[in-house]
N, C-alpha and C positions, 0 to 999 in steps of 0.2 A: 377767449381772445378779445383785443379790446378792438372795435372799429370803429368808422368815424361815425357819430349817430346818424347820419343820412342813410351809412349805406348799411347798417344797424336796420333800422327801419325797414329795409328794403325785405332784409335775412328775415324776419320776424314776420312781416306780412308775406311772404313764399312759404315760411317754417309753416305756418299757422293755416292759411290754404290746403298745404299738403297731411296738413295732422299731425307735424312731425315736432320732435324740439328744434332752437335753433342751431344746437350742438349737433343732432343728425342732419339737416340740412348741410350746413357746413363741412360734416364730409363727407358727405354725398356728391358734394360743388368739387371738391377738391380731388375726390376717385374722377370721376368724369372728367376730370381736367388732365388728369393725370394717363388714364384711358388713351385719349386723345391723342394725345401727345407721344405715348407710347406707338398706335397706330400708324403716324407722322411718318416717325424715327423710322418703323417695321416698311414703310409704304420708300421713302429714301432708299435703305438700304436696297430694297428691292429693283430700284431702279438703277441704282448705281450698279450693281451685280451685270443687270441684263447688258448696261452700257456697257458695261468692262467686256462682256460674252459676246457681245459685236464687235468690240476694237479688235479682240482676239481672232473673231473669225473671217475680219477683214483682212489680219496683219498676212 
């Protein structure tokens, strides 16, 4: 992938610290983002559920 070279630079001294190439860094960023956000989404739903299972045993 091409990035802007600053933030190039950034991937390559993280890559490089961790041992890693900047190809595994990269998704590595991108699972854990992805993780995330999954979690989010699972953490939402979960509340929206409980809130629906109050409105219901208020009605």
């Amino acid at each position: 992938m091409n990035f802007p070279p600053q933030l190039q630079q950034k991937i390559e001294k993280w890559a490089s610290s961790q041992g890693i190439s900047t190809e595994q860094f990269v998704l590595q960023a991108i699972a854990e983002k992805i993780d995330t956000l999954s979690q989010q989404v699972t953490e939402e739903h979960t509340q929206q559920n409980s809130e629906m299972t109050r409105q219901r045993q208020v009605q």
